[in-house]
N, C-alpha and C positions, 0 to 999 in steps of 0.2 A: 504493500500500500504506500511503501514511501518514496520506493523505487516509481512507480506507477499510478501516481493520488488521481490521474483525470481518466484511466482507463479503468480504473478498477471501482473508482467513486468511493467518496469517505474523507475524511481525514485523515493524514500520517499522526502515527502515535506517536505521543512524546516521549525523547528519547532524555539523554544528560549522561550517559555516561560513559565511560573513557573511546576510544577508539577500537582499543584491541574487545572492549565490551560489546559493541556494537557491530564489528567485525564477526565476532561468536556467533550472535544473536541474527545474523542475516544467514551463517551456515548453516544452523539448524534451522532456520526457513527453508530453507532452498532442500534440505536433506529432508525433514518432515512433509513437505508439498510428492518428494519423490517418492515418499513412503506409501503417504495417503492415497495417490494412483496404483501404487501395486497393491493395493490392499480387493482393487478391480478389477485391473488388467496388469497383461504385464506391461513395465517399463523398460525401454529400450534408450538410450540419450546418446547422442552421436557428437561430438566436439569438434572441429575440424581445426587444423591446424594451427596445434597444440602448442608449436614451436615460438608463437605470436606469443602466447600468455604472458600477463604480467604474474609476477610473486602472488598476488595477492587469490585469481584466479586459482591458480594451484594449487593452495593450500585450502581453496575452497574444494576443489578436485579431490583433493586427499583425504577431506573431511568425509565427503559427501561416498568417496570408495569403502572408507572404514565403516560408515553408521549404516550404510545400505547393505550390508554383505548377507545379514540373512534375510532381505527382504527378493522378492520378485525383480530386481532392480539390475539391467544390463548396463553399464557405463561403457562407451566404445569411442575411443581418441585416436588423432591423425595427427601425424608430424612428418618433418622432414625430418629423418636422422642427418644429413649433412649440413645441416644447421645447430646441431645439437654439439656442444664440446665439452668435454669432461666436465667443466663449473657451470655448465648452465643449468636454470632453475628445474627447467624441466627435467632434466638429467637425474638431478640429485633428487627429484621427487620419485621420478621411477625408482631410483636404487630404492631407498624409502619402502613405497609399496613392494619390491620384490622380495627385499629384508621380509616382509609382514606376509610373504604368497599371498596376496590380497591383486595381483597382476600378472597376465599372459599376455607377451609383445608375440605381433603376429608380421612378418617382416613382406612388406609387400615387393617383391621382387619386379624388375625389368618384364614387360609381357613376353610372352612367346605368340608362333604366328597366330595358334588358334584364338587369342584373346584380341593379339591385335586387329583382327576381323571383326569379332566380337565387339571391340569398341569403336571401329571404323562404325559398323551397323548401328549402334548405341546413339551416336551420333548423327547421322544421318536419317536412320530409318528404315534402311533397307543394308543387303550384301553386297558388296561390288565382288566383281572377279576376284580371280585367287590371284591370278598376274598380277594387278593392282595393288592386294595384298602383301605381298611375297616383297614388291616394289618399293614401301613404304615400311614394310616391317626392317628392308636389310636399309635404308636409310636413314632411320629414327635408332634400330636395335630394340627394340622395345618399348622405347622411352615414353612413357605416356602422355604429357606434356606434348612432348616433341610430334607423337604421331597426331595427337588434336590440333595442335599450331600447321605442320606441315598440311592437312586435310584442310583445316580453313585455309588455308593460302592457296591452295591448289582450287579450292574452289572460285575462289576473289579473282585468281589469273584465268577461269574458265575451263579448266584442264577437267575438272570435274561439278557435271553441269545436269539438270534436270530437263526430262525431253519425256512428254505426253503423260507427265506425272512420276515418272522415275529414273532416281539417280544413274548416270552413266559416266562413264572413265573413256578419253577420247585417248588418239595416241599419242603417248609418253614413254619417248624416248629417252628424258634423263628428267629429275625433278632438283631444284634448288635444293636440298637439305639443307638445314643452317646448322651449322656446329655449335651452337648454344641456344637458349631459348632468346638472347640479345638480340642476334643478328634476325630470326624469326620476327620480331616486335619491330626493329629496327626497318625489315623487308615491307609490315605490314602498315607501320606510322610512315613508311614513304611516297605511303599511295593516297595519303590525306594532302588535302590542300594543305597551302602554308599559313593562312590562315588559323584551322586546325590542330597543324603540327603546332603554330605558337601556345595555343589555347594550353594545350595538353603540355607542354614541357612548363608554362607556368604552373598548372594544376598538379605538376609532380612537387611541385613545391610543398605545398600544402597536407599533402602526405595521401596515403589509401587512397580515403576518400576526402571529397569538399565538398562545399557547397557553391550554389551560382552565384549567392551575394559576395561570399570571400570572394571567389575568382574574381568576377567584376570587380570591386573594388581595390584590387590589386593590381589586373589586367589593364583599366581604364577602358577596355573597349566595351561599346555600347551594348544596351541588354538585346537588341537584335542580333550585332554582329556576335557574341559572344551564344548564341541560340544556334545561328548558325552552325558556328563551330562545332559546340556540341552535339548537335544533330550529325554531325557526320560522324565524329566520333562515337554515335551510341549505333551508326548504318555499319560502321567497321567492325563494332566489337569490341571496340579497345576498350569502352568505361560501359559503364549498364548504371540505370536509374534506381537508387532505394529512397523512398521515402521522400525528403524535400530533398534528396540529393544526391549524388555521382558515384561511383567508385571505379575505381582500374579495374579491369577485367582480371588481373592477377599481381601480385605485389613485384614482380619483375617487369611487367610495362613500367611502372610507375617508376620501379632503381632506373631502369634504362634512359628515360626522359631525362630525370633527375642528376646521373652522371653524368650523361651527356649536356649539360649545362656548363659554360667556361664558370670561370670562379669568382672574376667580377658580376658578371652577371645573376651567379645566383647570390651571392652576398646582398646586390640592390635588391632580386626578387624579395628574398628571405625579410629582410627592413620592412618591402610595402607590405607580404603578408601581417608583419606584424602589425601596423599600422591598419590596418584593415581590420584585422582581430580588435583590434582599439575601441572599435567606433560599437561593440558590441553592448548590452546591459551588464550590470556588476555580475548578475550573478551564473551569468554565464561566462563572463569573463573571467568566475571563480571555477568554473566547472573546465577552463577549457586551458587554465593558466600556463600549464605544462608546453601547450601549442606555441601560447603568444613567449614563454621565456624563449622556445630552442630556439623561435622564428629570430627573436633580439639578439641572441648570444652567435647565430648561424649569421645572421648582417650585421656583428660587429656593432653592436650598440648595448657593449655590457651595462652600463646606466641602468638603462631601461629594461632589460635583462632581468637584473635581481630583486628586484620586487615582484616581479610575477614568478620567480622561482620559489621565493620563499612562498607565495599562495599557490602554488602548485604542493608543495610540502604541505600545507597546512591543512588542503584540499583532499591528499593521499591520507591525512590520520583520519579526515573526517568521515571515510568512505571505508575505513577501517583497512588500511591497506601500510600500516608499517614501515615494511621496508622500504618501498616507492616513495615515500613521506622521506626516510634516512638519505637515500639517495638524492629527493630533490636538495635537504641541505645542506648535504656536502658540495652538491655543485653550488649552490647558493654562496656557501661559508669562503669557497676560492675565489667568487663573483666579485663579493665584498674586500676578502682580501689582497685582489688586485687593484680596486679601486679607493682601496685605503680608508674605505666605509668602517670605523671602528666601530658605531652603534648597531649598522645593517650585521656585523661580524657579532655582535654581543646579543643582539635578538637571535641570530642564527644557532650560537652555542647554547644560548638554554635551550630553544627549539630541540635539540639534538638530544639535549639533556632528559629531559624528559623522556622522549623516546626511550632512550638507553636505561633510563629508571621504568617505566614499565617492563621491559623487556629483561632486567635482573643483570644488564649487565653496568656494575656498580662503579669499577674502576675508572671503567672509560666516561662512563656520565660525571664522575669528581672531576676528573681532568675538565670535560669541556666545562661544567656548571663552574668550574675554578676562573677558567678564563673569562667566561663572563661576568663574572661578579666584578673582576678586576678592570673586564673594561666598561664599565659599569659604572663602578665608583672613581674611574681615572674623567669620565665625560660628567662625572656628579649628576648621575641618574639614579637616585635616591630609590624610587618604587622599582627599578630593573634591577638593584644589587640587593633589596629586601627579597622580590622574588625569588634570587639565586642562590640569597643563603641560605632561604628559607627549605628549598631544593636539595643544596647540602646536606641540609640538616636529614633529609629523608635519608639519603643516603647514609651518613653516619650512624643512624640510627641502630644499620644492619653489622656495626662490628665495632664502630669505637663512639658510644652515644652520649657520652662526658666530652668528647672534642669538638662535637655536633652542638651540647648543650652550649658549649664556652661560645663558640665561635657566632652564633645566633645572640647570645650575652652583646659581647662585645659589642654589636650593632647597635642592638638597642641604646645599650650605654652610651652610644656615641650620638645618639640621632637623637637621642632627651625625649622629651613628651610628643607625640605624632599623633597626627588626625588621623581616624579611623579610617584605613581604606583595605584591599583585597587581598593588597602585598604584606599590610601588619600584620592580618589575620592568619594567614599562611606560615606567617614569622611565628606566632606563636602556638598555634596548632604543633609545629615543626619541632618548637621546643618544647615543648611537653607532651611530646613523642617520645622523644632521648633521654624525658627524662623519668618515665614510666618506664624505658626498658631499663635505666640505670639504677632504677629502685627508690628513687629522687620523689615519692608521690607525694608531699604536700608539696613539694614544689613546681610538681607535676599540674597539680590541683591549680594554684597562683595563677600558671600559664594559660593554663584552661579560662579560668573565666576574664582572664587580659583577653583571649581570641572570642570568648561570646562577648563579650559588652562592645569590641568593634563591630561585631557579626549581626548583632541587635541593631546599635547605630546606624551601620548600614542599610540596615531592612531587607535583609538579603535570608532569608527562609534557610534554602539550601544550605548555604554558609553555615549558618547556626546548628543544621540538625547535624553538621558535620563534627562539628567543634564538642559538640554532646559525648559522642564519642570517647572525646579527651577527659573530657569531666567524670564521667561514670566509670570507666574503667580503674583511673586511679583511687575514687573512691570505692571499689569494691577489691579491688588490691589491700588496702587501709583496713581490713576487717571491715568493712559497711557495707556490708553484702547487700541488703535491702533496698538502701537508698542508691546504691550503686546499678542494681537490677533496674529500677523505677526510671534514672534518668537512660539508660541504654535502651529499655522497651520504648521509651518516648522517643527516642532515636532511631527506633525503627522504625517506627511508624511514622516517620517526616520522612525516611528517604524511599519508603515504599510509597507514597504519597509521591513522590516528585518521583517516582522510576527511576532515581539513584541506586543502582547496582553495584558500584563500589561502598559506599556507603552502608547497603543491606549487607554488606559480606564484612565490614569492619564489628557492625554491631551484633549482627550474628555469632561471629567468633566471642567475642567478649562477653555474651550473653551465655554462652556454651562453658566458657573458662570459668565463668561464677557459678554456674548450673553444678559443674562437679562435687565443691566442696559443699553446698547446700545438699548436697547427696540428693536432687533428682536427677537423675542417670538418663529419665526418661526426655527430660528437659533438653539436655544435653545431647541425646541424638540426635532429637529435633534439631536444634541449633545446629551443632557440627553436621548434622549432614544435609541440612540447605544451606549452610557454607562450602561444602565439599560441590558442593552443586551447582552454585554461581560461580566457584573457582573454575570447572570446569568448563563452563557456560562462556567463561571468559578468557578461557585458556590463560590464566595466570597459575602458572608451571610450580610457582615457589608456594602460593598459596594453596594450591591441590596438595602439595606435600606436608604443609602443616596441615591442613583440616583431618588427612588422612592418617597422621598421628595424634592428633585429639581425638579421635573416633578409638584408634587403638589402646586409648588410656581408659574410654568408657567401655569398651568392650571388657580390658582388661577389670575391673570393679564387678560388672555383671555375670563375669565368671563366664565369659565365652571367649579362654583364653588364647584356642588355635584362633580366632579371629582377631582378636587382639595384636598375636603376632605375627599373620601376615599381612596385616595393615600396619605395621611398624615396621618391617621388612622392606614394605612398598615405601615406606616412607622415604629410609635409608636412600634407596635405590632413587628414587625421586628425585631430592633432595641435592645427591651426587649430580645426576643429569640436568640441573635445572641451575646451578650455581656460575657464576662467572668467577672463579678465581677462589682461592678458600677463606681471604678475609671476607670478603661479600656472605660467605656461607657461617659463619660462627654461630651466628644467630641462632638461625635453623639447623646447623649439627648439633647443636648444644642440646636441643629440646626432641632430636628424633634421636638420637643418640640412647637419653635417660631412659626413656620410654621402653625401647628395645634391651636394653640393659637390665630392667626391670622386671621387664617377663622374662627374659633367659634366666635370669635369677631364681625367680617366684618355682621357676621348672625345674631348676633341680642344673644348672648350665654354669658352674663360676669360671669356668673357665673363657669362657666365649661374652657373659657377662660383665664382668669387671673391668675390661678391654674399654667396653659400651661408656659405661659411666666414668670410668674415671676420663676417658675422652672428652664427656659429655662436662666434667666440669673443669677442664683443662682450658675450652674455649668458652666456658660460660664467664669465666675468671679474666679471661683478657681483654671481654668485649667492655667491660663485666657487665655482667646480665644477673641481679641477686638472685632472681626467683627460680635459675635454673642452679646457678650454684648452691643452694641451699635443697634442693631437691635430690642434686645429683649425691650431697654430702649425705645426706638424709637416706638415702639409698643403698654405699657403700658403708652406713655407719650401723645398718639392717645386718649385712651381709658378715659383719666382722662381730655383731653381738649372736649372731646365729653359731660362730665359728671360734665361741667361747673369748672373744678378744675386748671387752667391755672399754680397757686403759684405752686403745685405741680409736674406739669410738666417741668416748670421752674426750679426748684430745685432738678430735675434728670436730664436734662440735659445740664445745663451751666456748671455744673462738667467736662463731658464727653467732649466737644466741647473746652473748654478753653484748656484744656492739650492733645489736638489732631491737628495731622496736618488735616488740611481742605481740602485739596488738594487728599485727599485719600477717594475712592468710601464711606467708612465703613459711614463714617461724611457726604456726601453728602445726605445722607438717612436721617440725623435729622436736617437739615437746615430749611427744610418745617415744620417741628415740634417746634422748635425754634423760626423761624418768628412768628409762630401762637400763643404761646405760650405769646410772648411779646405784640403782637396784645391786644391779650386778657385780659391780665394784663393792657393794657390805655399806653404803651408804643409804640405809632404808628411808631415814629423814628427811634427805633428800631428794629421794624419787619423792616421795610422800606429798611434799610444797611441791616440786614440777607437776607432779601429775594435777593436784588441785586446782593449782595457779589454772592450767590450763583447759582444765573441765568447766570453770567457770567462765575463762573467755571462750570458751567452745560457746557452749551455751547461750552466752551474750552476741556472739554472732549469728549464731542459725548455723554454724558452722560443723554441719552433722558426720562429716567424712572423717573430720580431726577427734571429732566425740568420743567415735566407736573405736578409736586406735586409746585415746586416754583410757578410754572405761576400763580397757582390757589390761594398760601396765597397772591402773592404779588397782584393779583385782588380782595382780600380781603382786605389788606391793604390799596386799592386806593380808592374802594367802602367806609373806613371807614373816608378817610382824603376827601370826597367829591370830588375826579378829576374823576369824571363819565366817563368822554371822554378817559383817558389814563384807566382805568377799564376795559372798556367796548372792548379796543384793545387788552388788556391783556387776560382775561376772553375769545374772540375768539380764540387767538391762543391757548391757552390753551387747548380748547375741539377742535379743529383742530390738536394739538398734538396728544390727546389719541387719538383721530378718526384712525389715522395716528397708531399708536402703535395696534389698536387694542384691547384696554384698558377700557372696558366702565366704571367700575367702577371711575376711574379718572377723564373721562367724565362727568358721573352721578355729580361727585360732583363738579365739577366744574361749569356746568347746575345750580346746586342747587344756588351754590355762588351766581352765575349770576343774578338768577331771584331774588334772596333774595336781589340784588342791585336793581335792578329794582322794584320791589312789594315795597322797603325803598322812592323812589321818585313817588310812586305811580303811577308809570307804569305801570298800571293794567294789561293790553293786555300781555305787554311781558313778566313781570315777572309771568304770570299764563301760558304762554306757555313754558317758562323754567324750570318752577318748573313741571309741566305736564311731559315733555320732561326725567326729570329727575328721576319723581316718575316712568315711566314708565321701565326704568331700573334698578332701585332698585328694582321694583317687581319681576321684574325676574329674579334678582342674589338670589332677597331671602335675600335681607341687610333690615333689620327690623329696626335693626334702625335710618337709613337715610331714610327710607320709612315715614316712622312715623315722622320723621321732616319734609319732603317736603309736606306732606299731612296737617298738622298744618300751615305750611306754604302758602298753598293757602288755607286754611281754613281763615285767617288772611287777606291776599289780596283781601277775595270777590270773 
C-alpha cells in the first residue's frame, strides 16, 4: 500500500522506524503475499536478469528463498554468468543459498541446431528450411542473442521476407555475422536517420530507460521532431514503449550509443541531463537523486554533484536499502573532500555513522562519528557535534560506557545551560545509556529526566516515550521493581501507539529483564519473545542474540533445561557471527557467556562451565558492566561452595557486596551466596544477619527469584544453629515459593536442604521422603550433581 497508495486505494501506514526496520517489514510482505497465493495455486516467480540487482533486491531474494521453502512456492532467476565476478553481490548470494541447499543453478548453454530452429520459429512463427538453419546456426554458434539480432537484420535487409502470408528465406549466399552483439546494434542504428541516431545516442545518456520530457529537455529539439525520432526508433526495434516511457531494447544498445559518445560530448550531455532532472518536483527529485548526482559528477560539476549524492544516500536508508545508502556516502564523503566542503564532509561522516551503528559494526562508526564531531566543533556547529557525541556515546556504551559517560560530560560542561532541542535530548538519553550499563543508576536516573523535560518542552510524543525507557529501566535496576515496571508498560504503549518498533523492542527487553526476578516466568516469555521477534523482524543480528539468551535464562528457571541450553548455545554462536571486532562484543559475550556457563554447571559440566563464566566476567570487568560481573561472580562462587571451597567464595564476594549498594537487584542475587558462604566457613551469625538483611529486602521489592534462594540458606542456617521448629517453617515456605514460581530447581534444592535436616535428627521417614522428592527432580532437569548428593544422601539415612 505504500509502494502503490493510488493503485491499491487507502492510505500508506504509518511507518517511524529505522531503515533496516522497514527494510524487514517490506520482506515479509513481499514473502507472506507469496505464501498466501500458494496456499491456492501454485506459485511460480521468474526474475530476469538477476545480474542488474541492487544489494538490496537480493537480500530480498534471499529472504523470500529461505521463508518460502516449505510453501508451494517456485522462485526461478536469470543472469548472465559473464557479468558475474567473484565479489559481486549476486555471486556471494548464491554461494549463501548453496551453503543452505536452498538452490539449483541450471546453466543455460550455447543452443544446438535443433533449438536454434526452434527459436528461429519462436520468433517468427513458422520453420524456415534447414539450409537456413544450418546457415545461421554455424554463424551465431548458438549464441542466442546473436541468432535473434542476426534474424532481425536479415529480415530489415529483406533477405528474409513474408510472401502470401508466410515467412520465406530468399538466396543467401553469405550473411553479415557480427562478431559481437556491438557491431549487430551498431549494423542496425545505421539504418536510422541521423536525426534518430542523434535522439538515441543522447537517450543513452540517460541510462535503460527515459522519459520524453528528460530527453526533450536535454535534446532541445522540439516535441515533434523528437516524436519523430522516436517513432523510428520504436519501427526498428531499438527502444519499445512502457508506461509514460522508453527503454533500449537490451542494455547493450544503450553501452553501444553511450561508448560510442566522444568524451567532450558526453561530459556536456551528462550537465544538461542533469539540469533537466533539475527542473523536476522535490520529491521526485528525492526519488530519482542517485540519477541527477552520477549525471553532475559524469559532467564534471562536483558542486552540484554532492548534495544530490548525499539525498540519494538518505533516499537508499529510507527504502530500506543499506548498503546503496553506504555506498552513496562514501562517494559523497570524496565529493566533499575534494571540494574542501568540511561541513558537506561532517554531515557525510555521521551519515555513515549511523549506518555503521545499526549495522554493529562499532569500530568503524567511532572512527567516522570521531571525525565529525571534530569537524563539527572546528566550524562551531554546536547541535552537529551534540548529535555526534551523542552517537559516541551509543557506541561506547557496547564496551567502554565510563568513557562514553565522561566524554558526553565534558560537553555539557562546556556548553552550560542549552535550550531544549533534538541534539540535547539525544545527548542525554546517550548518557544515561552508559550509564545504566556502568551501574551508574541514580545517575542514570539524573540523565533521564535532563532528556524528558527537553523531550516535554519540545512537544515531541515520540521523543518522550523514548527517553521513558531510560527512566524505568534504571529504576527497576535500583530494587523499584514496581515503579520501574509502570513507567516501561507506559513506554510501551507510546511507541506501539506511534508504530515505533525500535522502541517496542527497547521496552520489551527491559520489561522481560524485570519480569524474571519478580518471578513471573510467564511474563517474561511474553516479553522476551516478542522481542526475539521484532529483532528478527528487523534483522538486528546482535539483538536476536541477546533476546535468544534471555529466553534461555527463563527456560533455564522453568526447568526446561535442554531448551534452555540450546538457546544459549545459539546465542554463543550468534553473538560470534554478528560482532565487529571483540571490543564491540564485551557486552554481549559477557551476558551469553554466564548464561551458558550456568547451565553446563546446573548439569553436572565444570569442566566446559567454568571456561563460560569466568570469560563471562573477564569482559564484564573491562567494559565494566556490574550487573554481569556480579552474576558471573555469583555463579563461580555456587560452583566452588558446591566443591567444598567456602574461603574462596568468601573472598570473591565480600569484595563485590561491601562496595555495593544492596538495595539494587544486581547484589540481591549474591546474598544467598554470601549467607552460605559464611555458613560454611562456622560463621553461623553471620549467614544468620545476610540471610535476614536480605529476606527483608527481598520482600520489600516483590523480589521473589532472590526470596526462594534466601529462604533456603537461611533454613540452612536454622537446620545448623538446631531451631528445627523455625527451619522446618522456613524450609516450607521456601518450596511453597518455587512451587508458586514454577521453579523446580529451587525446589529441588530446597527439598534437598530439608530432608538433609531431617535425615541430621534422624528422621528417617521424612528426611528419605525429601531427599526422594528431590532426587526425583534433579533427574529430570539432568543436575548431576545435586542428583549425586541427594542419592549419597539417603544412601547415608538408610
Amino acid at each position: 500500500m505504500r509502494l502503490l497508495p493510488d493503485q491499491l486505494g487507502g492510505v500508506p501506514p504509518a511507518t517511524g522506524g529505522s531503515p533496516q526496520e522497514e527494510q524487514q517489514r517490506l520482506f515479509w510482505a513481499v514473502t507472506g503475499f507469496l505464501q498466501t497465493i500458494s496456499e491456492t495455486a501454485l506459485v511460480a516467480l521468474l526474475l530476469d536478469d538477476l545480474h542488474w540487482a541492487d544489494d538490496a533486491s537480493l537480500e530480498l531474494l534471499q529472504h523470500a528463498t529461505r521463508h518460502t521453502r516449505a510453501d508451494r512456492v517456485l522462485l526461478l532467476g536469470t543472469y548472465r554468468d559473464v557479468e558475474i565476478w567473484p565479489q559481486h553481490p549476486l555471486g556471494r548470494a548464491l554461494r549463501d543459498l548453496e551453503r543452505e541447499r536452498m538452490v539449483e543453478r541450471i546453466p543455460v548453454r550455447r543452443l544446438g541446431r535443433g533449438d536454434t530452429a526452434r527459436l528461429i520459429a519462436d520468433r517468427i512463427g513458422q520453420s524456415l528450411s534447414d539450409e537456413f538453419t544450418e546457415l545461421v546456426y554455424r554463424h551465431t554458434d548458438g549464441h542466442p542473442l546473436f541468432i535473434q539480432e542476426v534474424l532481425r537484420s536479415l529480415i530489415e535487409r529483406g533477405d528474409v521476407y513474408r510472401r502470401d502470408g508466410h515467412w520465406e528465406s530468399g538466396e543467401i549466399p553469405g550473411i553479415e555475422v557480427p562478431e559481437s552483439v556491438r557491431s549487430t546494434i551498431a549494423d542496425r542504428l545505421s539504418r536510422l536517420g541521423e536525426r534518430a541516431q542523434e535522439a538515441l545516442h543522447e537517450a543513452s545518456v540517460l541510462g535503460q530507460s527515459f522519459d520524453f520530457e528528460d530527453l526533450q529537455a536535454m535534446s532541445g529539439l522540439s516535441e515533434e521532431g523528437l516524436e519523430a525520432a522516436l517513432e523510428e526508433a520504436l519501427a526498428a526495434g531499438l527502444v519499445y514503449e512502457a508506461g509514460n516511457g522508453y527503454v533500449f531494447n537490451h542494455s547493450l544498445t544503450q553501452q553501444v550509443l553511450y561508448r560510442g559518445l566522444p568524451r567532450r560530448r558526453g561530459r556536456r550531455l551528462h550537465l544538461a541531463a542533469g539540469k533537466a532532472l533539475e527542473r523536476l518536483a522535490e520529491p521526485v527529485r528525492r526519488r530519482r537523486a542517485a540519477e541527477l548526482a552520477w549525471h553532475f559528477r559524469e559532467g564534471d560539476a562536483p558542486e552540484r554533484a554532492l548534495p544530490y549524492t548525499i539525498l540519494a544516500g538518505d533516499h537508499a536508508a529510507s527504502v530500506y536499502a543499506p548498503a546503496d545508502a553506504e555506498s552513496h556516502y562514501h562517494e559523497a564523503l570524496e565529493l566533499a573532500r575534494s571540494l574542501d566542503e568540511q561541513d558537506g564532509e561532517a554531515r557525510v561522516l555521521e551519515k555513515l555513522g549511523w549506518l555503521m551503528w545499526i549495522t554493529a559494526r562499532f569500530d568503524s562508526c567511532l572512527d567516522a562519528v570521531e571525525r565529525a564531531a571534530r569537524l563539527y566543533r572546528g566550524a562551531g556547529d554546536i547541535e552537529g557535534e551534540m548529535r555526534a557525541v551523542g552517537l559516541l556515546g551509543m557506541v561506547h556504551f557496547t564496551y567502554t560506557p565510563l568513557e562514553g559517560a565522561q566524554r558526553i560530560r565534558t560537553l555539557l560542561d562546556r556548553l552550560g545551560p542549552a535550550e531544549p532541542s533534538m541534539p540535547l535530548v539525544s545527548l542525554y538519553s546517550s548518557l544515561a545509556m552508559n550509564l545504566i550499563i556502568a551501574g551508574r543508576y541514580r545517575e542514570a536516573l539524573d540523565a533521564a529526566r535532563g532528556a524528558t523535560e527537553s523531550a516535554r518542552t519540545l512537544g515531541d510524543g515520540r521523543t518522550l516515550a523514548w527517553v521513558q525507557t531510560m527512566r524505568g529501566t534504571p529504576l527497576g535496576l535500583m530494587g523499584r521493581l514496581e515503579e520501574g515496571r509502570w513507567v516501561l508498560e507506559e513506554r510501551l504503549s507510546l511507541a506501539e501507539a506511534a508504530n515505533d518498533y525500535w522502541g517496542q523492542l527497547s521496552a520489551l527487553h527491559y520489561l522481560g529483564k524485570l519480569a524474571v526476578p519478580e518471578g513471573d516466568f510467564d511474563a517474561a516469555l511474553h516479553y522476551h519473545g516478542r522481542t526475539l521477534e521484532l529483532a528478527e523482524h528487523l534483522g538486528a543480528r546482535s539483538r536476536i542474540s541477546a533476546e535468544t539468551s534471555n529466553l534461555s535464562e527463563v527456560f533455564f528457571y522453568l526447568g526446561d533445561w535442554e531448551r534452555a541450553r540450546g538457546h544459549a548455545e545459539r546465542a554463543v554462536e550468534l553473538a560470534c557471527s554478528a560482532s565487529s571486532g571483540l571490543t564491540a562484543s564485551y557486552f554481549q559475550y559477557a551476558d551469553v557467556f554466564r548464561r551458558l556457563g550456568i547451565i553446563r554447571a546446573a548439569m553436572g559440566e565444570p569442566e566446559s562451565a567454568a571456561p563460560c563464566l569466568e570469560e563471562s566476567v573477564v569482559l564484564a570487568e573491562k567494559i565494566p558492566y556490574p550487573e554481569a560481573v556480579r552474576s558471573g561472580h555469583g555463579a563461580l562462587a555456587e560452583q566452588e561452595l558446591l566443591q567444598g571451597k567456602p574461603e574462596a567464595a568468601l573472598a570473591r564476594l565480600e569484595p563485590i557486596v561491601e562496595r555495593s549498594n544492596r538495595e539494587e537487584l544486581g547484589i540481591m542475587r549474591l546474598l544467598p551466596y554470601l549467607a552460605w558462604a559464611y555458613l560454611e566457613s562456622g560463621d553461623e551469625g553471620r549467614a544468620e544477619e545476610v540471610a535476614l538483611e536480605g529476606i527483608e529486602r527481598a520482600r520489600a521489592q516483590g523480589n521473589r527469584l532472590a526470596l526462594v534462594e534466601l529462604l533456603r540458606v537461611r533454613g540452612m542456617v536454622l537446620a545448623r544453629l538446631r531451631r528445627a521448629d523455625e527451619a522446618e517453617g522456613v524450609f516450607q515456605e521456601a518450596v511453597s515459593v518455587a512451587r508458586s514460581l514454577r521453579y523446580p530447581y529451587a525446589e529441588a534444592r530446597s527439598l534437598y536442604e530439608w530432608g538433609l535436616m531431617h535425615a541430621g535428627r534422624s528422621e528417617t521417614k521424612q528426611g528419605r521422603d525429601r531427599l526422594e522428592e528431590a532426587a526425583r527432580i534433579f533427574r529430570k532437569l539432568e543436575s548431576r550433581p545435586y542428583l549425586e548428593l541427594a542419592r549419597k544422601a539417603m544412601a547415608g539415612s538408610g
